[in-house]
N, C-alpha and C positions, 0 to 999 in steps of 0.2 A: 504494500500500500504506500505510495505518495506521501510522504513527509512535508508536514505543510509548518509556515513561520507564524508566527505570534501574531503578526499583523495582517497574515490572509488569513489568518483565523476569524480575526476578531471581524474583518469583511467580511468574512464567508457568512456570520453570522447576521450583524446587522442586514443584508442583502439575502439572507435563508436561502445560503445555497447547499441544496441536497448533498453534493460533495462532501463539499465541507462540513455538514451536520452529520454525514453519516459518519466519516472520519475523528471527529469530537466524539462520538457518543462511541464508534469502534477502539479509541486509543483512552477514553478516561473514564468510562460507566463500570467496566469491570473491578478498578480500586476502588469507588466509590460503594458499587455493593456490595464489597468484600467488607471496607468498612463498617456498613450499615447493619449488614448480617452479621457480624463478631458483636457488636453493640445494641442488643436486645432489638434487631429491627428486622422485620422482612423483606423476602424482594420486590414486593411491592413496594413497601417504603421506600427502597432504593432506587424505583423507578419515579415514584413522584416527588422524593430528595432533588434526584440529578434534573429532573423535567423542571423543577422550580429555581433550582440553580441556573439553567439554561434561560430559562427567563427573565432573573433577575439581572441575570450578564446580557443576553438583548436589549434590556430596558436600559442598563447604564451604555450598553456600544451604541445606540443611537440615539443619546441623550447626551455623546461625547464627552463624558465622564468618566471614562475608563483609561487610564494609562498603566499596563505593567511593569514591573519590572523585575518580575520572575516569568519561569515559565507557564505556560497555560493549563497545563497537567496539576501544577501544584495551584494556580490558582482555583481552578473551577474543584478540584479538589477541597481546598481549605472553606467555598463557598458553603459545597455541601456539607463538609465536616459542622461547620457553624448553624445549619439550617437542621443539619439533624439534632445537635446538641439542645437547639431553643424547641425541636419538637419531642425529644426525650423530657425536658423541662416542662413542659405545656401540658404531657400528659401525666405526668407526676403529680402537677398542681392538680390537676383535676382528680385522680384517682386520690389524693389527701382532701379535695374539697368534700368525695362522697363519703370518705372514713368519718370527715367532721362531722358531717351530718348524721352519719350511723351513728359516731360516738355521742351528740349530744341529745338521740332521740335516746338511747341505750342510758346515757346516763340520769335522761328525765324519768324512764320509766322503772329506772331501781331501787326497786322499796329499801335497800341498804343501805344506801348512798347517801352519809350521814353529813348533818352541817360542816363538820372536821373535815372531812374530805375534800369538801364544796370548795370552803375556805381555802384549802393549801390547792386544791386546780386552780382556784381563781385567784391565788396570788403567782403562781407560775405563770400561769395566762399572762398575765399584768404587767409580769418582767420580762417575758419573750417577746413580748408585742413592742416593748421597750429599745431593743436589738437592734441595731442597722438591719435592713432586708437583706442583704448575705448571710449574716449571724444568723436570722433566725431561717434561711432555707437551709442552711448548711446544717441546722442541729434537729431540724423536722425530720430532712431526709437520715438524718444518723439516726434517732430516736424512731424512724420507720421502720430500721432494718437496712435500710441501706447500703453498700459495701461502699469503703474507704474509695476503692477503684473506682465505683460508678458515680460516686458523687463528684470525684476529681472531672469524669470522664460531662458532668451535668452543668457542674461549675464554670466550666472550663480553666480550670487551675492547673498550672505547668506541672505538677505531683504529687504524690499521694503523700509526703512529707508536707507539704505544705499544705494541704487538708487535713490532715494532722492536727498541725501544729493552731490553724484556724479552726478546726472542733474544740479543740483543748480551748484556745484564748476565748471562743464564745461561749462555752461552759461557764467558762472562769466567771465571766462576766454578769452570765443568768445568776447564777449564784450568788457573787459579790450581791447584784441586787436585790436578791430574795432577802437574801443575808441582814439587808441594811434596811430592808422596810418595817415601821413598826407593829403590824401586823404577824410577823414573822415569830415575833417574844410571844405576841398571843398564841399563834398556833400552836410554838413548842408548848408553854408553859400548860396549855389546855389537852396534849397529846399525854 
């Protein structure tokens, strides 16, 4: 197959020439659902990743907004790596929006579920909600079950050390919180 440069690329595109899209989609779809598939996704997802990728890069090459200056493998690559990440993300939120909801119809409907209890949820509540939005996705998705690996992989954080070390410092932080509210003397003293 014809080895094509960065710049008939990026015309091949803007101008949809079959060639040239076939060749794009021949030389970078295959790393792209490799990646998607090793990453909780299927190959459908990897088909409407790269198809939206594709798009998004049309809409910037004739919008002449696109300058590279790497290759185009790695870019339409890093496009969908990004696209997948924010839709790993999107469905996370969602499958934690349905938890919340099971868990607060569960929790209304628990003859057990005593004021003691109420009180130290709702004072956790009070300091997570407290958190930058990092802190408190990074310690949701821990506190889910989540692996170290797929939160980095969610986050987009260069490694698993440094979601580490950021689980640990937003912990620290819920806590210091919890810690310092005076609520907290009531709870203990009343536990």
């Amino acid at each position: 197959m014809k080895q094509y440069t960065v710049d008939e690329i990026l015309d091949g595109i803007r101008c949809r020439n079959d060639k040239i899209l076939h060749y794009v989609y021949h030389e970078n779809y295959p790393s792209v659902r490799s990646y998607i598939t090793e990453n909780n996704g299927s190959s459908q997802d990897a088909k409407d990743i790269f198809q939206e990728g594709l798009v998004l890069i049309y809409q910037k090459v004739t919008s002449k907004k696109l300058l590279l200056d790497c290759s185009f493998h790695a870019y339409i690559f890093s496009v969908c790596r990004l696209l997948w990440l924010k839709e790993l993300e999107r469905r996370k939120s969602e499958k934690m929006d349905q938890k919340d909801v099971k868990g607060y119809l569960d929790l209304q409907s628990d003859l057990n579920f005593d004021d003691l209890e109420q009180e130290k949820y709702r004072l956790y509540q009070k300091h997570l909600r407290r958190l930058n939005p990092d802190c408190q996705r990074v310690l949701m998705l821990f506190y889910d079950g989540v692996s170290i690996r797929d939160i980095t992989k969610i986050m987009g954080y260069t490694s698993e050390s440094y979601t580490k070390k950021k689980k640990s410092m937003c912990k620290e932080k819920l806590i210091q919180g919890i810690k310092s509210d005076p609520k907290y003397d009531q709870i203990i003293q009343s536990s």
